[in-house]
C-alpha positions as CSV (number, residue, x, y, z in Angstrom):
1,X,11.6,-12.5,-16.6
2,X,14.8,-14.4,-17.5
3,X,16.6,-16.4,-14.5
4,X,20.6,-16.8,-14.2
5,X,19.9,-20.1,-15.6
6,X,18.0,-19.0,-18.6
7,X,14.7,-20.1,-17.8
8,X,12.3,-17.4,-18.6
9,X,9.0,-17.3,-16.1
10,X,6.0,-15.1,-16.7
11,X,3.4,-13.3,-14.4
12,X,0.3,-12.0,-15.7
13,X,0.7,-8.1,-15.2
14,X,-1.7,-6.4,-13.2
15,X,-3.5,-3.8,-15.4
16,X,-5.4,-0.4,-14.0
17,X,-8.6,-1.9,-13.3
18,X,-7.8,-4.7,-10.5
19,X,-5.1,-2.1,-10.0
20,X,-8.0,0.6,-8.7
21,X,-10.3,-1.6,-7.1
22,X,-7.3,-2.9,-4.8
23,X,-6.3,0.6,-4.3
24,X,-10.1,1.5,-3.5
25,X,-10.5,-1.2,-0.8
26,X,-7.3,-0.1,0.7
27,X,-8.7,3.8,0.8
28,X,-11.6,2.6,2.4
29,X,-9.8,0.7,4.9
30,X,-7.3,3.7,5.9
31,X,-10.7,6.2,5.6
32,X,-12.0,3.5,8.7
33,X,-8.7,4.3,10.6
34,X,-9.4,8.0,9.8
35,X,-12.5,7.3,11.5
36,X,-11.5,5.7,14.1
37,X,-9.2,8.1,15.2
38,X,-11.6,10.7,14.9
39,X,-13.7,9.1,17.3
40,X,-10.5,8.6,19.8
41,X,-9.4,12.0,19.7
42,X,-12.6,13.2,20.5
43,X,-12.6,10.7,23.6
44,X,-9.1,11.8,24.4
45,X,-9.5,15.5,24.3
46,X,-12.6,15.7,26.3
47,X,-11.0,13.6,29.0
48,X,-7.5,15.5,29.0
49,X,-7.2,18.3,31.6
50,X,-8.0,21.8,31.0
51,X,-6.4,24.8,31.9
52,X,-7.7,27.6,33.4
53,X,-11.1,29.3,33.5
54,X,-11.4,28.7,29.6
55,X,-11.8,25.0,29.6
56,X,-8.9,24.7,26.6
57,X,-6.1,22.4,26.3
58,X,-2.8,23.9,27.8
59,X,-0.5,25.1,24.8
60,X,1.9,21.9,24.7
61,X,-1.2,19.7,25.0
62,X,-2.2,21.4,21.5
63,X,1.3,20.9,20.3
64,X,1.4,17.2,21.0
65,X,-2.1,16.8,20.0
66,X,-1.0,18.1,16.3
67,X,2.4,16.1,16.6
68,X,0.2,12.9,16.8
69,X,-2.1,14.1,14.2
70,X,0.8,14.0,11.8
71,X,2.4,11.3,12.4
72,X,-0.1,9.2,12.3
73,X,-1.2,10.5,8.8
74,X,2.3,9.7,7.6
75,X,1.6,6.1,9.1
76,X,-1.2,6.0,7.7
77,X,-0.1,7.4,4.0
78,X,3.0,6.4,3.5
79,X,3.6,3.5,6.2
80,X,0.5,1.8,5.5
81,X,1.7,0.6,1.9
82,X,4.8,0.8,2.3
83,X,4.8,-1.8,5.4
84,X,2.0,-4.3,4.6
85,X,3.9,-4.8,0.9
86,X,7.3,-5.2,3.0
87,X,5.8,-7.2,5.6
88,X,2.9,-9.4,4.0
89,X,4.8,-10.8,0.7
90,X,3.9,-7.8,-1.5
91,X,0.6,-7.1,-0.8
92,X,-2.0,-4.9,1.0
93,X,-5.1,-6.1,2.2
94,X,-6.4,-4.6,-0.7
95,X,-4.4,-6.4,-3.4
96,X,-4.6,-9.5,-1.4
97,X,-8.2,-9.1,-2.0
98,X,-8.2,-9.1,-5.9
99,X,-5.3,-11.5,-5.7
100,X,-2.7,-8.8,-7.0
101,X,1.4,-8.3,-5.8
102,X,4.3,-6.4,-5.9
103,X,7.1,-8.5,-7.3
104,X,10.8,-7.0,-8.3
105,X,11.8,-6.7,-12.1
106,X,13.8,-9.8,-11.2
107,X,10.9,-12.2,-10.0
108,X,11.4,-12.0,-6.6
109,X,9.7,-10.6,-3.5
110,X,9.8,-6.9,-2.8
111,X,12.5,-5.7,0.3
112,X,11.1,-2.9,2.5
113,X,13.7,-0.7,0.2
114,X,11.8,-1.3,-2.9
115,X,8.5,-1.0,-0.4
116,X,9.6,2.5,1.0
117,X,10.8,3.7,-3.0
118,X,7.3,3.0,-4.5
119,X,5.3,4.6,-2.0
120,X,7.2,7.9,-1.2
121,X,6.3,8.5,-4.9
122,X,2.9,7.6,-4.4
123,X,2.2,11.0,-3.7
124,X,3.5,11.7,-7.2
125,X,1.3,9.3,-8.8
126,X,-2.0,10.7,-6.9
127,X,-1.3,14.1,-8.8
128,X,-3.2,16.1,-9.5
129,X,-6.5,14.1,-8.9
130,X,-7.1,10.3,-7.7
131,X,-4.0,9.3,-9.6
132,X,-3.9,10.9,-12.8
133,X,-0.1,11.1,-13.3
134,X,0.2,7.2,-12.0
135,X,-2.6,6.1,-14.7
136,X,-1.0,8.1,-17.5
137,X,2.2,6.6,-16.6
138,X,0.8,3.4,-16.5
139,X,-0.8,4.0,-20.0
140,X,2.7,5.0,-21.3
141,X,4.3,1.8,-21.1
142,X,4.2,-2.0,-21.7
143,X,4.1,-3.6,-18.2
144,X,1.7,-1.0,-16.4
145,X,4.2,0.7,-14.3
146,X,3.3,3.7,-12.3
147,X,6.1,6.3,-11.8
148,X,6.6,4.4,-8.0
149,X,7.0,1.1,-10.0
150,X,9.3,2.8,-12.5
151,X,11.5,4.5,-9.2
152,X,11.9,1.1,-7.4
153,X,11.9,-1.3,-10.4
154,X,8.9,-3.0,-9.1
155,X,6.2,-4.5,-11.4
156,X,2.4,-5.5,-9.9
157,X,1.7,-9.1,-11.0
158,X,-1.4,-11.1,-10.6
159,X,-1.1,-14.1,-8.7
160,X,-0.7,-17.7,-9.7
161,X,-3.3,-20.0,-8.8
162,X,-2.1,-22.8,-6.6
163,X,-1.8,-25.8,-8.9
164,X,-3.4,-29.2,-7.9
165,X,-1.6,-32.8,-8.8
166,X,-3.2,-34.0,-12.0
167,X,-4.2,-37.0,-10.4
168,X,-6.0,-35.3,-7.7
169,X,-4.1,-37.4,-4.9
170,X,-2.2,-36.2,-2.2
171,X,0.9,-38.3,-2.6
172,X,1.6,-42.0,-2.7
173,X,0.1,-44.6,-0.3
């Protein structure tokens, strides 16, 4: 990458390996959620009032019941990238993980824009198996970008280690 000033900085690209076992640890985490929610549906279903003799949810109790459903499986799809790499300086617990980030062509940090571009392709990228079209696409070009990366001009970098002082002080005394 090449600033305004001319100086040029490089990141180590992230290739499809750490880029899998980030996006595997983050799967497992949203299949937890799934889980979860599961397990609190059940609770609140069994708890909400019935109607009737039949024992069944009233008609708009099944519609909001479904209405949750969804949205929380967009939140969890979609909003769950798209908001921890907005929010938590390009990363997902996941790429935090295996020390991984979403950067901009430019250098700099990712804005929810760039966040919300990548990840509403996603879906895209996952076709038509566990992300087929996303590693071909990666495979197609020099700096590993999936077709979301390509969309939002977004690149996934590894991090830089912190650097220590040579001297192994902390400052003068």
């Amino acid at each position: 990458i090449e600033t305004p000033e001319q100086v040029s900085i490089r990141f180590p690209l992230a290739g499809i390996g750490s880029r899998f076992l980030a996006i595997l640890v983050d799967t497992l985490l949203q299949a937890l959620a799934y889980v979860v929610l599961v397990l609190v549906f059940i609770l609140i279903i069994s708890a909400a009032p019935k109607s009737g003799a039949t024992g069944e949810l009233s008609h708009t109790g099944e519609k909001w019941l479904i209405a949750v459903l969804i949205l929380f499986h967009f939140l969890m799809y979609w909003g769950y990238f798209a908001l921890f790499e907005a929010f938590w300086n390009g990363q997902t617990p996941g790429k935090k993980l295996f020390k991984i980030r979403v950067i901009q062509d430019s250098g700099r940090q990712i804005t929810f824009f760039e966040s919300m571009i990548r990840n509403l392709i996603r879906i895209v990228d996952l076709l038509p198996s566990f992300y087929l079209v996303g590693i071909i696409a990666m495979a197609c070009n020099r700096q590993h970008k999936r077709l979301g990366d390509l969309a939002a001009a977004t690149l996934v970098v590894h991090e830089r280690p912190t650097e220590e002082p040579i001297w192994g002080g902390t400052g003068p005394r």
